[in-house]
N, C-alpha and C positions, 0 to 999 in steps of 0.2 A: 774913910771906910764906909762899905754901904754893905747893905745884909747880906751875908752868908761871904762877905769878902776873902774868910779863911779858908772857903772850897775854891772859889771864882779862881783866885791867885792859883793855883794850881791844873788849873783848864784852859790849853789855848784859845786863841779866836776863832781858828780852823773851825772847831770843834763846836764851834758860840753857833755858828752858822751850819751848821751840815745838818742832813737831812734826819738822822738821829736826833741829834738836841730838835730840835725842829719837832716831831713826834714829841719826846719826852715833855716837850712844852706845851704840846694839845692837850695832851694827857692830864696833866698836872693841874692844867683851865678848868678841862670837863669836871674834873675831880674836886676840885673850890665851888664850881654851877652848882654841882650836884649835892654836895653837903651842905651848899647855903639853903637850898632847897629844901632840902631834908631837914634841917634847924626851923628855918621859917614855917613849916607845914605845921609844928605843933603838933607832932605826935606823939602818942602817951606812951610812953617809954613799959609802961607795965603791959598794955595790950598786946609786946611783943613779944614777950617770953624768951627766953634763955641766949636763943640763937639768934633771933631778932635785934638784941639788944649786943649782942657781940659782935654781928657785921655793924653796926652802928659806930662800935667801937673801934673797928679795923679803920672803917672809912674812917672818922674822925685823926686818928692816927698819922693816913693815907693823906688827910686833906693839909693836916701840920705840916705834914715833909712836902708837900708839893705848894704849899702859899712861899715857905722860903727860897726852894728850888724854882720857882718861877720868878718870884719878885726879885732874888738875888741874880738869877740871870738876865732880866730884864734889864735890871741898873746894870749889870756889866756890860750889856750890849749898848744902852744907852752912852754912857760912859765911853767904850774903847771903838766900837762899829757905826755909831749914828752918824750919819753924816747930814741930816737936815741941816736947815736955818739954825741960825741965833732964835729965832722968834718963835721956833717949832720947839728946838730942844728947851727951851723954858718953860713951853706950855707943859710939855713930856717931863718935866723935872717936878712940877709942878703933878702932875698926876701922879707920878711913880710915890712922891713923898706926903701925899696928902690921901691919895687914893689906895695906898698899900696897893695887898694884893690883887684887887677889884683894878687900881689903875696899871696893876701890869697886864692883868686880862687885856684889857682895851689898849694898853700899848704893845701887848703881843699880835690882836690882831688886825690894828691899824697901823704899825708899822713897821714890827719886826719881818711877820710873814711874808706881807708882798716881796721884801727886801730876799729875805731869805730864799724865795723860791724864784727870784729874779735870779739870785746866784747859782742855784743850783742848775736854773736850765742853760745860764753862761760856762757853767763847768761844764756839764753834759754835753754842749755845741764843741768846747777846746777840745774835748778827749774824743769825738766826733773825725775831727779835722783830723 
């Protein structure tokens, strides 16, 4: 089992790769950047007042659901889609399990994307023809 494997299992691979998940998965990155950001900056949580402190709380929320949704789609893709080496997917097993969600950032965009959007401009050529 690897995280979030009780949504995974219910989402094809079609769907691992299209141009949607694909978005859902920038989104989710920018969304982890930006809250770590926002954590690390050391800002006085009083200085922000009511509202301040409630978009804090959204994003925090926002960044929960998007470390699982990302890192669990990552190990699914790594898992059912990767086709590297032996010597690649170890390094990448290797990130995913030690580097959490921070190593799926970096295995989203070093190696899912390219991949990803290599697909999509091979679909967009088929339906082309």
């Amino acid at each position: 089992m690897y995280p979030g494997s009780f949504i995974w299992r219910r989402i094809d691979d079609e769907w691992l790769v299209s141009r949607s998940a694909s978005a859902f998965f920038a989104l989710s990155a920018l969304i982890i950047v930006g809250m770590t950001v926002v954590v690390f900056a050391n800002i006085e949580s009083r200085t922000l007042g009511s509202v301040g402190n409630t978009l804090l709380g959204i994003g925090g929320v926002f960044a929960a659901v998007s470390v699982f949704f990302l890192w669990g789609g990552m190990w699914r893709y790594w898992i059912r889609c990767d086709s590297s080496s032996l010597a690649a997917r170890r390094v990448w097993f290797l990130a995913l399990a030690v580097g959490l969600w921070y190593g799926a950032i970096l295995y989203y965009a070093l190696v899912y994307l390219p991949r990803a959007r290599g697909r999509q401009v091979m679909q967009t050529r088929t339906l082309e023809k």
